[in-house]
N, C-alpha and C positions, 0 to 999 in steps of 0.2 A: 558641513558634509560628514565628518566624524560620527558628529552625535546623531545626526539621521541614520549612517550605516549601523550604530548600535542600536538604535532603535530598530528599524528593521530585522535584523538579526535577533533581537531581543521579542520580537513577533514569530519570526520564523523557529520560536525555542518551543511553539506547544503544540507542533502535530503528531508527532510521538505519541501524546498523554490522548489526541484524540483519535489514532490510529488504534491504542490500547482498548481503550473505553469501547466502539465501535467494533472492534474485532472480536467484543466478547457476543457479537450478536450471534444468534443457532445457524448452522451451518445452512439451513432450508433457507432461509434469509438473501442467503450470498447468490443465491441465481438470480437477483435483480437488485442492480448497483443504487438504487434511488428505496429500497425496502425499509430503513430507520428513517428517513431524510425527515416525513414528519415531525416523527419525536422528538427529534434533537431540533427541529425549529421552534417549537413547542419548549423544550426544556431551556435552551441557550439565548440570552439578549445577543445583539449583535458586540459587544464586547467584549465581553464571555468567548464566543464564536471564535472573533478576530487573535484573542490570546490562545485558544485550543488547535486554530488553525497555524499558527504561526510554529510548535512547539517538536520537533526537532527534523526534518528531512535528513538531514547526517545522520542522527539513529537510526533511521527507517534503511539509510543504504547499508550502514553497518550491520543489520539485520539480517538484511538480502545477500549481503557478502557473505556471510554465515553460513544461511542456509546454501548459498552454490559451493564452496568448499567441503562440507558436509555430506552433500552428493555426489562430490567427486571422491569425497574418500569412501564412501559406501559402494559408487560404483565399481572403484579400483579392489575395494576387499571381494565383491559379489566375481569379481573377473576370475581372483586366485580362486576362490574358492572350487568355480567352473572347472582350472585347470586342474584342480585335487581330486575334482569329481570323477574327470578321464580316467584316473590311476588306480580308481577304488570304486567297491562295491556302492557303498553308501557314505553320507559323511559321517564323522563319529557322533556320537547326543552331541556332546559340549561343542563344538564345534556350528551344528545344525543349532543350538538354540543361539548361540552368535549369528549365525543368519536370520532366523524370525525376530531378534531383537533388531539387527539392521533394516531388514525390512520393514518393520514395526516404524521404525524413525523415517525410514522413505517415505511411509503412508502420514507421520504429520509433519514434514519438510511441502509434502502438497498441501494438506493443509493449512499449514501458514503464508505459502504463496497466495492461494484463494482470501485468506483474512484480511490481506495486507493490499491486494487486491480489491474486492471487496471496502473497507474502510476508505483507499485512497481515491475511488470513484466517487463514494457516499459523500466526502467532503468536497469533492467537484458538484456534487449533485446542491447539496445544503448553499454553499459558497453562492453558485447561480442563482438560486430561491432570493439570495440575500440581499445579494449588492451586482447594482447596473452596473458598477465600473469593471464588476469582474468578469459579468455574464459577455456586457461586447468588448472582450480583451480577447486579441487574436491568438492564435497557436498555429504550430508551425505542422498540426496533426492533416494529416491526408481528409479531403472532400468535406472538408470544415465540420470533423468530425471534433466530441468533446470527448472528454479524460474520459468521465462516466463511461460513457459509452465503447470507448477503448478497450478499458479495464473490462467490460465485460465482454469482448469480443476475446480477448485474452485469457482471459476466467474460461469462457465455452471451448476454445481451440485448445486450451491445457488440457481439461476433461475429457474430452472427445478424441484426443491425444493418446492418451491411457486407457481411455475404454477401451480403443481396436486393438490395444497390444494385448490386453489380459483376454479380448475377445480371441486373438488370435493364441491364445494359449489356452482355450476353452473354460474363461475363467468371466468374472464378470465385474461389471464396476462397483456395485453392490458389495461385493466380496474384500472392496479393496475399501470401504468407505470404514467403514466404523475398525477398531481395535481387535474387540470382539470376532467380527468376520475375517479379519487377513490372519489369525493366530490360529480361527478354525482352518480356514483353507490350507497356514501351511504343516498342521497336523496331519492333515491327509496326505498332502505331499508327500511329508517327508517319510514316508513309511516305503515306496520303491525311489530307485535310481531314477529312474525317469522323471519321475516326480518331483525329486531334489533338482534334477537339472531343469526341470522348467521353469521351478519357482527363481532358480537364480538366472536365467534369461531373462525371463518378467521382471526382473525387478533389478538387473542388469540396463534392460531396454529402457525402464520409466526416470532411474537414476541418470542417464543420458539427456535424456528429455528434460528433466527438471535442471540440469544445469543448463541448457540453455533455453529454456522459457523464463529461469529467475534471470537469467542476464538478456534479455528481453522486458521483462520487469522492471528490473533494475534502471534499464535505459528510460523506461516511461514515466518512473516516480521521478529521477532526475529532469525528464525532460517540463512534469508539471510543479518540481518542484521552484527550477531557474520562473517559469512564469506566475508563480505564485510570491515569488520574492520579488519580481520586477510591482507586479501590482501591489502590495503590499508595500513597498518605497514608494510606488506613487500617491498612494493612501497617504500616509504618513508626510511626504512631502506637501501635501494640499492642506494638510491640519494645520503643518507647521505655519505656512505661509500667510492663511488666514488668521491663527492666533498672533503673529506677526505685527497684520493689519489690525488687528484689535487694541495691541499694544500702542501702536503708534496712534491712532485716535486718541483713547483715554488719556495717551501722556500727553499730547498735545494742548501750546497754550492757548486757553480762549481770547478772539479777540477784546482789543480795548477799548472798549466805549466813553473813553474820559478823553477830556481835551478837542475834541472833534467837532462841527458847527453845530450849533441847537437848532432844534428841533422845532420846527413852526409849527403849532398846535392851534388850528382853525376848529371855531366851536358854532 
């Protein structure tokens, strides 16, 4: 049993490294959780796969923990900020460019929710293509929905999330997607009052949001992670077993043919 649980666990050490690899896919990609699945069927044998699939879910949560502290500290700085704003004209420069750099990180905190998103469906997606034992392995997900398809419902409700708030501050998702646009938008802002205080609304509102959509996240990587560690011990269990049986053949003495009644040879 030992050496099984290290094996397992010594599977479950490479989805980290296939999280990474996958996450470097273009952000246009990520609106449909099955968009690489080819390639990497195409590039990976299945033991290839089984080692990249295995390779860390503990990192991937430590990850996530990351980024929802992260958010919560940007959110609690965008709050004082708020309350400085009451008191004053405008923020001071140095001050307001600590909030477009905040913001700036709000905008790839969603980011890397969508990657990591994105990535952990894609290996739901690849895994299925692969292997029957994992395609009819049950989950405990509502309307015998899969991870894949999860991750992307999660992916579109996070998006759509952020849209009607920046919509609701007359701003747009566009704005908020690339580096480049959220650094223009909060230039413009930040030149009136009113303007400084929307953008730290916005982004007061989205910082909210993303700590509990990553802890919604969070719950889903863990929940395919526990079933991905059960079918991968039973993988591993079924190897064992059979290499077992292989064992014991081979070692096995052949019977003895000496000493026993001869053989009446009619010609």
């Amino acid at each position: 049993m030992p050496h099984r649980c290290l094996t397992s666990n010594r599977l479950l050490a490479g989805l980290a490294a296939f999280v990474v690899v996958t996450g470097e896919a273009k952000r246009a990609e990520a609106g449909t959780a099955t968009g690489a699945a080819t390639e990497w069927t195409q590039v990976l044998n299945n033991g290839e796969l089984v080692a990249l699939v295995g390779k860390s879910g503990e990192q991937i949560q430590n990850q996530l923990t990351q980024i929802s502290q992260l958010a919560q500290q940007i959110e609690t700085q965008l709050n004082i900020y708020q309350n400085l704003l009451q008191n004053t004209a405008t923020l001071p420069s140095h001050m307001w460019g600590q909030v477009e750099r905040d913001l700036n990180q709000l905008r790839s905190i969603v980011d890397q929710g969508q990657s990591i998103s994105f990535s952990m469906g894609n290996a739901d997606d690849i895994l299925q293509q692969r292997f029957q034992s994992y395609s009819s392995l049950k989950t405990n997900l509502p309307d015998n929905a899969s991870f894949s398809t999860t991750y992307q419902s999660w992916s579109d409700t996070n998006r759509d999330t952020i849209a009607s708030t920046l919509k609701a501050a007359s701003l747009t998702a566009e704005q908020f997607d690339s580096e480049e646009g959220t650094m223009s938008s909060l230039r413009s802002m930040s030149e009136t009052a009113d303007g400084q205080m929307k953008a730290l609304q916005v982004g007061h509102q989205i910082a909210a949001q993303q700590v509990a959509q990553v802890q919604k996240l969070r719950g889903l990587v863990s929940q395919q992670m526990t079933m991905m560690g059960t079918w991968l011990h039973a993988e591993q269990t079924d190897k064992d077993l059979a290499q077992a049986r292989r064992e014991k053949f081979f070692s096995g003495t052949a019977p003895s043919t000496s000493g026993g009644e001869k053989m009446k040879v009619e010609w």
